[in-house]
N, CA, C and O atoms as a CHARMM CRD file, in Angstrom:
* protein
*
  280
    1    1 UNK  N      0.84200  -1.18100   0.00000 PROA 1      0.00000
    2    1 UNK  CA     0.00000   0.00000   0.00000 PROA 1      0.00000
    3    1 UNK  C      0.88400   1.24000   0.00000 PROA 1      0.00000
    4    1 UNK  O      1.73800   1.16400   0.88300 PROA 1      0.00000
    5    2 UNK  N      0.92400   2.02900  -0.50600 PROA 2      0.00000
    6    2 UNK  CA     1.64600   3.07700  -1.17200 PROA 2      0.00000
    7    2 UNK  C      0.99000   4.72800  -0.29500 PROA 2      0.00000
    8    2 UNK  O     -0.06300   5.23000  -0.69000 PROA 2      0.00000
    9    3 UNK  N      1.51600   5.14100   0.45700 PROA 3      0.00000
   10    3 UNK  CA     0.69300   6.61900   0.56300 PROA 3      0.00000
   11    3 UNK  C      1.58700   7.87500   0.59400 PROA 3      0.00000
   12    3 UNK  O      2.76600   7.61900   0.83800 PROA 3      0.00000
   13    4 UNK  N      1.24700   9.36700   0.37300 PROA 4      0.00000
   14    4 UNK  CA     2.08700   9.88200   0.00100 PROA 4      0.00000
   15    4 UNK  C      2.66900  10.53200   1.47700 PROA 4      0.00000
   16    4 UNK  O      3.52900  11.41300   1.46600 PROA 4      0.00000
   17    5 UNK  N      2.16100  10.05100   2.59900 PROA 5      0.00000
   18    5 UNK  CA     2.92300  10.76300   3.64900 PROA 5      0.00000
   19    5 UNK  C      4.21900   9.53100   4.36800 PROA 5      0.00000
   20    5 UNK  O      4.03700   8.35100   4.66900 PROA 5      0.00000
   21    6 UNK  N      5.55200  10.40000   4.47300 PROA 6      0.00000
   22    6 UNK  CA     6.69900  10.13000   4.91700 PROA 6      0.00000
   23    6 UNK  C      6.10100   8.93900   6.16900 PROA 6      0.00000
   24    6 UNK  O      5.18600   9.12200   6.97200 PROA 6      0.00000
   25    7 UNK  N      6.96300   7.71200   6.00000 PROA 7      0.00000
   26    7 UNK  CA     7.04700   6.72100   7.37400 PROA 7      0.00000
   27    7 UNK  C      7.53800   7.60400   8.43700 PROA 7      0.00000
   28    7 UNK  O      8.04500   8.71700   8.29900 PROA 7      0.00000
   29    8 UNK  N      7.32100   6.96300   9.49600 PROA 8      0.00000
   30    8 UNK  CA     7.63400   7.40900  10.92200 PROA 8      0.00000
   31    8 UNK  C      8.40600   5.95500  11.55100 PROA 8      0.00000
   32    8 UNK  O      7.89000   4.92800  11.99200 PROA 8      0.00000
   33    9 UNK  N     10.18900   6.42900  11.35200 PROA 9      0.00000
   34    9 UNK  CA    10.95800   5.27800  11.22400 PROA 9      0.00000
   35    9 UNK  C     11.65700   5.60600  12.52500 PROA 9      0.00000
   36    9 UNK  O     12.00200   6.75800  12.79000 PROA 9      0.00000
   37   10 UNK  N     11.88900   4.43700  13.44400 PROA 10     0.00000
   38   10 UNK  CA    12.76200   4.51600  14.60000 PROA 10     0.00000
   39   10 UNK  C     13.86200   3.56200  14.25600 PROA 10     0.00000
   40   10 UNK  O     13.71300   2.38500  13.92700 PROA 10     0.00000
   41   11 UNK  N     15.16000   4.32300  14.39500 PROA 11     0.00000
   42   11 UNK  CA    16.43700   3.60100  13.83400 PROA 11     0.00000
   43   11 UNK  C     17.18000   3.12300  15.09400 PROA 11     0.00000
   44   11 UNK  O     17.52100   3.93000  15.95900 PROA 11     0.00000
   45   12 UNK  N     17.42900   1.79400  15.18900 PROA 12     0.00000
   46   12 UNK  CA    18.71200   1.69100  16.21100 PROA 12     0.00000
   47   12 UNK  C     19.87200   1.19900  15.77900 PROA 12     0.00000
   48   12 UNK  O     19.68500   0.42100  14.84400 PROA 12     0.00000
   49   13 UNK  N     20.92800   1.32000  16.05200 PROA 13     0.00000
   50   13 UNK  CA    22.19600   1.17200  15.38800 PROA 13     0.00000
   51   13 UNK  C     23.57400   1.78200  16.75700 PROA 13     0.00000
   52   13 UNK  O     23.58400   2.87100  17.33000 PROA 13     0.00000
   53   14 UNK  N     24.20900   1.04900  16.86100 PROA 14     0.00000
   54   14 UNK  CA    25.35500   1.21300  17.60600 PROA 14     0.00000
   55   14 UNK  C     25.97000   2.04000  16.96800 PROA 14     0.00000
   56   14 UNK  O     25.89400   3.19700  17.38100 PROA 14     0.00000
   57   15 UNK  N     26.55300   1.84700  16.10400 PROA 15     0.00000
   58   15 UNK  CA    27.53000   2.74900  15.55000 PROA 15     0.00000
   59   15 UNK  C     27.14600   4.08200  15.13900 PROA 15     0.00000
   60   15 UNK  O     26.47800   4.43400  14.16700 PROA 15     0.00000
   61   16 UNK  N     27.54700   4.57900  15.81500 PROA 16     0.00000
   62   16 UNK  CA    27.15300   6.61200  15.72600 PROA 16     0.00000
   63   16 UNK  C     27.18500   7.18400  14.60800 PROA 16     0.00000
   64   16 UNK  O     26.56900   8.22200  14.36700 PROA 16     0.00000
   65   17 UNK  N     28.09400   6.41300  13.58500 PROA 17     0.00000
   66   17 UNK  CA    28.68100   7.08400  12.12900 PROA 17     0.00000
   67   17 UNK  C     27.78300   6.39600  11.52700 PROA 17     0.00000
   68   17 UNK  O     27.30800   6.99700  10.56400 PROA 17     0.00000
   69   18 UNK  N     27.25600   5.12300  11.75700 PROA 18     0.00000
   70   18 UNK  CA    26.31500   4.53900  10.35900 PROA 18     0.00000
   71   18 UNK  C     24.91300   5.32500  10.89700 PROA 18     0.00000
   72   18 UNK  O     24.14200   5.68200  10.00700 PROA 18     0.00000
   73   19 UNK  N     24.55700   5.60000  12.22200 PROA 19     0.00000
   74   19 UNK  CA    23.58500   6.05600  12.67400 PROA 19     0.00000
   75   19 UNK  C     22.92500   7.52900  11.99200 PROA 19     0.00000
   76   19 UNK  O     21.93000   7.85000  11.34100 PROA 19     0.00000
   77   20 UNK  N     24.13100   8.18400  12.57400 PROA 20     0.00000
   78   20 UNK  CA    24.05900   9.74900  11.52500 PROA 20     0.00000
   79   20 UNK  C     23.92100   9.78900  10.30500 PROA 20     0.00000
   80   20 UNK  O     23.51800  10.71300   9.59800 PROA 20     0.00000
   81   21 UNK  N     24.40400   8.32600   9.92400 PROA 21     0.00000
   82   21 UNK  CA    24.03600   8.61700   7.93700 PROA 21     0.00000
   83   21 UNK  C     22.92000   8.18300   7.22800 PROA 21     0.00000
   84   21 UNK  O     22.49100   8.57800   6.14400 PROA 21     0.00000
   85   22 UNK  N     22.32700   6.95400   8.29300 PROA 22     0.00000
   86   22 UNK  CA    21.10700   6.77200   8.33900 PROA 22     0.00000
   87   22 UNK  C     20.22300   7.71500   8.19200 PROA 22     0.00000
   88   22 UNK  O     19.53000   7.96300   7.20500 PROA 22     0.00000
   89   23 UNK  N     20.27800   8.34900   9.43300 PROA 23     0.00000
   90   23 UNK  CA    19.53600   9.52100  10.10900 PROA 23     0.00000
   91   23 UNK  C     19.57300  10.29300   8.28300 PROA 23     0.00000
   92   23 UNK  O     18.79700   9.99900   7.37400 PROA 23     0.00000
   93   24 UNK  N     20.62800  11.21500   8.23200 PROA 24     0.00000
   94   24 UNK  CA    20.47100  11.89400   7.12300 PROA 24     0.00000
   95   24 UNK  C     19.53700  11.07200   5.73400 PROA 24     0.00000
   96   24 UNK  O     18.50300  11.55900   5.27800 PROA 24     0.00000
   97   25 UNK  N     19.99500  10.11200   5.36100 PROA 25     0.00000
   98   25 UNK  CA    19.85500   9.17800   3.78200 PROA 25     0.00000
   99   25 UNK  C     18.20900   9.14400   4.13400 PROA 25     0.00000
  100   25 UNK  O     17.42900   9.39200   3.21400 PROA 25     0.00000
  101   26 UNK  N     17.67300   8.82200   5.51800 PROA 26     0.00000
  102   26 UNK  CA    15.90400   8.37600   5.28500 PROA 26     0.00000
  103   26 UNK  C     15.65700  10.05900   5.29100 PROA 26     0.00000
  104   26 UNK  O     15.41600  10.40100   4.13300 PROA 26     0.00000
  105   27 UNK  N     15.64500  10.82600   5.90200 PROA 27     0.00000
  106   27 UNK  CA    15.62000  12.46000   5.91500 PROA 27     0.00000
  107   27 UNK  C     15.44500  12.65600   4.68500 PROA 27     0.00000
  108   27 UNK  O     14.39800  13.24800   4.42300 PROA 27     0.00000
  109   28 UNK  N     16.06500  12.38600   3.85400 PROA 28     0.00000
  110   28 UNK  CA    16.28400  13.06300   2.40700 PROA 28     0.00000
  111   28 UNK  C     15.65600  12.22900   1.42400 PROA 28     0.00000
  112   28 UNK  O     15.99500  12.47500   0.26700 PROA 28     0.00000
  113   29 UNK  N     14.81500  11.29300   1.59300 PROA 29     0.00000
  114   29 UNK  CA    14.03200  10.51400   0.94700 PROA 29     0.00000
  115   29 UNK  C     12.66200  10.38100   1.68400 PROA 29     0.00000
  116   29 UNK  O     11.81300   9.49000   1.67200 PROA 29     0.00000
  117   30 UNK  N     12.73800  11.45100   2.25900 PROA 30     0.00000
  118   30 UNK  CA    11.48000  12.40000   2.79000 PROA 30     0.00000
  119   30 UNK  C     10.67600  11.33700   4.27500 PROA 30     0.00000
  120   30 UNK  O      9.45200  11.20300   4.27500 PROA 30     0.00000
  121   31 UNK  N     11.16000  10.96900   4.91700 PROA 31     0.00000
  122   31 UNK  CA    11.25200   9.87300   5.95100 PROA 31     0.00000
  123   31 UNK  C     11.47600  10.63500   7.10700 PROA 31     0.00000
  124   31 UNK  O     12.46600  11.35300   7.24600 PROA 31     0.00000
  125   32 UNK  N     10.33600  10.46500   8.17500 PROA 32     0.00000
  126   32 UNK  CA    10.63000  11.19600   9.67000 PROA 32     0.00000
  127   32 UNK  C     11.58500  10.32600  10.77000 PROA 32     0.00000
  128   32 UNK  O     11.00500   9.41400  11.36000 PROA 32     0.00000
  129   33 UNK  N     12.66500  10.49900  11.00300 PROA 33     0.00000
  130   33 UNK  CA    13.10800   9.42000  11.55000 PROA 33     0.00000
  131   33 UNK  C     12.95600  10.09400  13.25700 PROA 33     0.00000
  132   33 UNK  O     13.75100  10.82600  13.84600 PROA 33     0.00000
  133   34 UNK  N     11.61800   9.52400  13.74600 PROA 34     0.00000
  134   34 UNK  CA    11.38900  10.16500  15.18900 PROA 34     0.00000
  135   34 UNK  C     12.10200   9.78500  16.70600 PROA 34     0.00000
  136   34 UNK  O     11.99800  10.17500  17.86900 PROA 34     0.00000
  137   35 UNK  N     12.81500   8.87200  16.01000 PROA 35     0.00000
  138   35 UNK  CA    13.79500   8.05000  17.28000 PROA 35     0.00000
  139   35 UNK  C     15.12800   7.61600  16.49400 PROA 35     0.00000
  140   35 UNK  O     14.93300   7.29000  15.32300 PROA 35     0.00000
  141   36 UNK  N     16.32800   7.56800  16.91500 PROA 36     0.00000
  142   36 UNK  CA    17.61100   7.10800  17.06200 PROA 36     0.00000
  143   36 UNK  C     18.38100   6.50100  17.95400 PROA 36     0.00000
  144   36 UNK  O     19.35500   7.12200  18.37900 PROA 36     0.00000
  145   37 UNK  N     18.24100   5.81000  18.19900 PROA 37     0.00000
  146   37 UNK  CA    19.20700   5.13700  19.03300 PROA 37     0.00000
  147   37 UNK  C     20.08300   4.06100  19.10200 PROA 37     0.00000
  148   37 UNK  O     20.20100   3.53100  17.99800 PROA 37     0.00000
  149   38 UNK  N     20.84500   3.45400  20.11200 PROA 38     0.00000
  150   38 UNK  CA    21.99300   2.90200  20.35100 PROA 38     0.00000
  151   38 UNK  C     22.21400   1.52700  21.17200 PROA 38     0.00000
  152   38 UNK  O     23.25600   0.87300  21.20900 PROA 38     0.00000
  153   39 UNK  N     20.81100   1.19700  21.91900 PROA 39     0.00000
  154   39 UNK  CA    21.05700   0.31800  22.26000 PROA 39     0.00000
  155   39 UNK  C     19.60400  -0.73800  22.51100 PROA 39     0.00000
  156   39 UNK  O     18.57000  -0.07400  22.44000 PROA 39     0.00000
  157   40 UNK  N     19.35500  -2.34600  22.80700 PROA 40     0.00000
  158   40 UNK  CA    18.44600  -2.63300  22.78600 PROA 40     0.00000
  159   40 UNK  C     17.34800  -2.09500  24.52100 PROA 40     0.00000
  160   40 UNK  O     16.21400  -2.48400  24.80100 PROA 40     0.00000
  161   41 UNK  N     17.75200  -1.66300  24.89000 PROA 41     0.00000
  162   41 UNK  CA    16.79000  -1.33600  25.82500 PROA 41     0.00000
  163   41 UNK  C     15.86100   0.19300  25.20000 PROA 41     0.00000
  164   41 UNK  O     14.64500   0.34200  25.07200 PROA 41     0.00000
  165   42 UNK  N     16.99100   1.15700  24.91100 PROA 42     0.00000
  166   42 UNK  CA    16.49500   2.25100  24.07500 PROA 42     0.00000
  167   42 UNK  C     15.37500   2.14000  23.08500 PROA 42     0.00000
  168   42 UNK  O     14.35300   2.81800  22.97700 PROA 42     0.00000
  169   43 UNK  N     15.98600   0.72100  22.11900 PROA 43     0.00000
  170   43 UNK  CA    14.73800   0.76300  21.16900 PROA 43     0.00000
  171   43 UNK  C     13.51500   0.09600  21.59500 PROA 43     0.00000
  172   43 UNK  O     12.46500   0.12900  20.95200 PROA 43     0.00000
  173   44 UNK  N     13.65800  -0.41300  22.52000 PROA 44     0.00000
  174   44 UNK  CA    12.00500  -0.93300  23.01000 PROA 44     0.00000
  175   44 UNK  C     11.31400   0.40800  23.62200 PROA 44     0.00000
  176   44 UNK  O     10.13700   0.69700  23.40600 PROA 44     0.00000
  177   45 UNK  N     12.17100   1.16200  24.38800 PROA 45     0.00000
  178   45 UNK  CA    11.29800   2.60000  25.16800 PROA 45     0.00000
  179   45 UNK  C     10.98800   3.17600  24.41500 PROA 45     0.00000
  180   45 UNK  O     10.15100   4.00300  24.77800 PROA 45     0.00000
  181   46 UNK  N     11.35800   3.21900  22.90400 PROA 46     0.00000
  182   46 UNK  CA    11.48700   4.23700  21.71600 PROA 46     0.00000
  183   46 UNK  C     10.46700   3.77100  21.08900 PROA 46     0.00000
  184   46 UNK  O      9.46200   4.48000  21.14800 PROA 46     0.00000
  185   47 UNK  N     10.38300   2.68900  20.43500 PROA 47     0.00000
  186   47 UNK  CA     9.08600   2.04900  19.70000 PROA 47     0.00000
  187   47 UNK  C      7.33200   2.04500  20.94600 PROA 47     0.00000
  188   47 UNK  O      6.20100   2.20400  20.48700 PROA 47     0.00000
  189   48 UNK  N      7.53600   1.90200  21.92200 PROA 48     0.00000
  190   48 UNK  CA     6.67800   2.20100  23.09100 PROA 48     0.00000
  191   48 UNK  C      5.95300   3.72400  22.93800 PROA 48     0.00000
  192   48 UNK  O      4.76100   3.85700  22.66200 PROA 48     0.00000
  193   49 UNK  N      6.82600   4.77400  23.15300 PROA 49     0.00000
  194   49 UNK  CA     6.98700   5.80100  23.19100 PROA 49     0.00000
  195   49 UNK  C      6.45100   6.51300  21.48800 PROA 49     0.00000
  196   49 UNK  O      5.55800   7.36100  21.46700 PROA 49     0.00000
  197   50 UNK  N      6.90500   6.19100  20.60100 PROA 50     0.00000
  198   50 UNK  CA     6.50700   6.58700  19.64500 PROA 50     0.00000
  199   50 UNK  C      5.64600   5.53500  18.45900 PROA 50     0.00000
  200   50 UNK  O      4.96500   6.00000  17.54500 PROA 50     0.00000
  201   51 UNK  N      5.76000   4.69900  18.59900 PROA 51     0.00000
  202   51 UNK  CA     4.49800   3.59200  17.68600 PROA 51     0.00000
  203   51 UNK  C      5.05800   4.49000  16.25900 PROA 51     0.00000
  204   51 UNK  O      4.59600   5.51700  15.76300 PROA 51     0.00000
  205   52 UNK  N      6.08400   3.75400  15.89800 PROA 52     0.00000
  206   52 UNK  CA     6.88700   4.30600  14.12100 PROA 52     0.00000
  207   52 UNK  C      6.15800   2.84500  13.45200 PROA 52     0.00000
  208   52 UNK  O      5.85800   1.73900  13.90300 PROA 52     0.00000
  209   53 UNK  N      6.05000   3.70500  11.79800 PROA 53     0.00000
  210   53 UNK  CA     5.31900   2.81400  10.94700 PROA 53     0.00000
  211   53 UNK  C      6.40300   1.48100  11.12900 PROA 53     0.00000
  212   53 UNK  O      6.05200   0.30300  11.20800 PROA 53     0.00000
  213   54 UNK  N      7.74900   1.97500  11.17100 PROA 54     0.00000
  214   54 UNK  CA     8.47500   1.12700  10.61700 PROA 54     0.00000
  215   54 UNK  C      9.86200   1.19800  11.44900 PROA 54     0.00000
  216   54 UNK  O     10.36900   2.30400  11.63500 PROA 54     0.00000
  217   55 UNK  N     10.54500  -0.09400  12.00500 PROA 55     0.00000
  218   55 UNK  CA    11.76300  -0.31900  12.70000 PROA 55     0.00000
  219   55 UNK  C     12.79500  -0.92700  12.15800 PROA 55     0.00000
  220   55 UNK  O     13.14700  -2.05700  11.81800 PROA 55     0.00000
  221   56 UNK  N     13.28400   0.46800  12.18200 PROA 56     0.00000
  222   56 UNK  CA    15.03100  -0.36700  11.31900 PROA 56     0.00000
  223   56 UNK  C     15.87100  -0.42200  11.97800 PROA 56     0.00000
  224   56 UNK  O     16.11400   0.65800  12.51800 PROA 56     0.00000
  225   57 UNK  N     16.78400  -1.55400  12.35200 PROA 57     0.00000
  226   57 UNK  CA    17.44000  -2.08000  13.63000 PROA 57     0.00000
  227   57 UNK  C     18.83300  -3.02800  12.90800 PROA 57     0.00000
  228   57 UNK  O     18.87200  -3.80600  11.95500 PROA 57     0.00000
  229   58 UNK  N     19.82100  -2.56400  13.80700 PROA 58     0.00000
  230   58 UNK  CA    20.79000  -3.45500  13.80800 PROA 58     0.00000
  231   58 UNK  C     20.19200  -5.11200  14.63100 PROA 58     0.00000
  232   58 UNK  O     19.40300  -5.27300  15.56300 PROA 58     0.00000
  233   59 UNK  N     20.95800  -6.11300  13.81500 PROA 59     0.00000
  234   59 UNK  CA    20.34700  -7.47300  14.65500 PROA 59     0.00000
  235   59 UNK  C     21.44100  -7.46400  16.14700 PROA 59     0.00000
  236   59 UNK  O     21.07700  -7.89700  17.24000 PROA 59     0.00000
  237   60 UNK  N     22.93300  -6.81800  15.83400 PROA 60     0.00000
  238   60 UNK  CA    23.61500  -7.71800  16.90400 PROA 60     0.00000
  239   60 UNK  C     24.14400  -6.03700  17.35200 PROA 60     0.00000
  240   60 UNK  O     24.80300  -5.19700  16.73900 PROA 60     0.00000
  241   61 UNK  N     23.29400  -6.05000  19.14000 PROA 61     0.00000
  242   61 UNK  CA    23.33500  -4.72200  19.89700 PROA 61     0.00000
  243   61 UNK  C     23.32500  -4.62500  21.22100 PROA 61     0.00000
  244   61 UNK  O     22.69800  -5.42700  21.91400 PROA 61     0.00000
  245   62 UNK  N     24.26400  -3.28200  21.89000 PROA 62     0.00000
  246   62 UNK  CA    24.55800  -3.54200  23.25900 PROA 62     0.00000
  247   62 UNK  C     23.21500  -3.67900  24.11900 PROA 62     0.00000
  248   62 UNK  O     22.18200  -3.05000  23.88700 PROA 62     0.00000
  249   63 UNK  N     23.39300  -4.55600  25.09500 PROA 63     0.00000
  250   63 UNK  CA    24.66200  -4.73900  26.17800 PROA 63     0.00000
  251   63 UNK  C     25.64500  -5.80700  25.04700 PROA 63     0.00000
  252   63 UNK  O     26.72700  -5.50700  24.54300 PROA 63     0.00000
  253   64 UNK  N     24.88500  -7.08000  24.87000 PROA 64     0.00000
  254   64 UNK  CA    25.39800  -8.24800  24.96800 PROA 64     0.00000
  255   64 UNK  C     26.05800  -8.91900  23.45300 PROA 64     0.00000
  256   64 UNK  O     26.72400  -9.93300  23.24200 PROA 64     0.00000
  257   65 UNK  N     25.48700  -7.75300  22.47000 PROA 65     0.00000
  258   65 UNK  CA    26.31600  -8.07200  21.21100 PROA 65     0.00000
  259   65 UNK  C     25.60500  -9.04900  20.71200 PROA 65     0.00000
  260   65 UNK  O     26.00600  -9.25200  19.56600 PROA 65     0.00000
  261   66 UNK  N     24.50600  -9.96100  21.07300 PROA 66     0.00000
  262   66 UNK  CA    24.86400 -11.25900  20.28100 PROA 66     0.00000
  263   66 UNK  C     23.01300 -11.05400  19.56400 PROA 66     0.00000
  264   66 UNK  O     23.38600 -10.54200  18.50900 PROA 66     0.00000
  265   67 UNK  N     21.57500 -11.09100  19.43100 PROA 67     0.00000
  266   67 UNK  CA    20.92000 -11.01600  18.67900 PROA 67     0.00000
  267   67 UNK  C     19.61700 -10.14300  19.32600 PROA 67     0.00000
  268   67 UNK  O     18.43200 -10.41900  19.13600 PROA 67     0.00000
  269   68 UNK  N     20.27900  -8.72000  20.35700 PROA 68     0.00000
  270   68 UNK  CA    19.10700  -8.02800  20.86500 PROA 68     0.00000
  271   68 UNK  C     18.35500  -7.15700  20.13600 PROA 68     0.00000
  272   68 UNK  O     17.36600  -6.63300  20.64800 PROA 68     0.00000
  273   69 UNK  N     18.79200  -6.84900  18.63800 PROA 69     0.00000
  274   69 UNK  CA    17.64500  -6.07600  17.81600 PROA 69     0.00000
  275   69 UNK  C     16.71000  -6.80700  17.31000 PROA 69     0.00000
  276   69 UNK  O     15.81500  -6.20600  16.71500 PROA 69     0.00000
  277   70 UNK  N     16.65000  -8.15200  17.38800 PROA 70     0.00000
  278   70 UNK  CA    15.57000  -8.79800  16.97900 PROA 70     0.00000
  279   70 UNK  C     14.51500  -8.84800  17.82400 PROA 70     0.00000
  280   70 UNK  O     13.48500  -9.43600  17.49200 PROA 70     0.00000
């Protein structure tokens, strides 16, 4: 289903540099990115907190490194 208003995307990602470019690249392909963050506790308060169409997530994130963005 196709509509013309921008997703409401919550990004998590450890790495600060892929994060920020994220952040920018959905921005500019007209995408609200209403949350950013860094770790798996963050993105559960974040998706809670804001109900985004859509969650784009690293799979392997602190604490424990091994499969907390899933």
């Amino acid at each position: 289903m196709r509509t013309d208003r921008p997703l409401r995307v919550v990004l998590a990602e450890d790495s600060v540099l892929l994060r920020e470019g994220l952040i920018g690249l959905l921005g500019r392909c007209g995408h609200d990115v209403v949350a950013a963050v860094g770790d798996a506790p963050a993105l559960l308060a974040a998706v809670e907190a804001h109900v985004p169409d859509i969650v784009l997530t690293d799979v392997r994130m602190p604490p424990g490194f091994q499969d907390e963005g899933l």
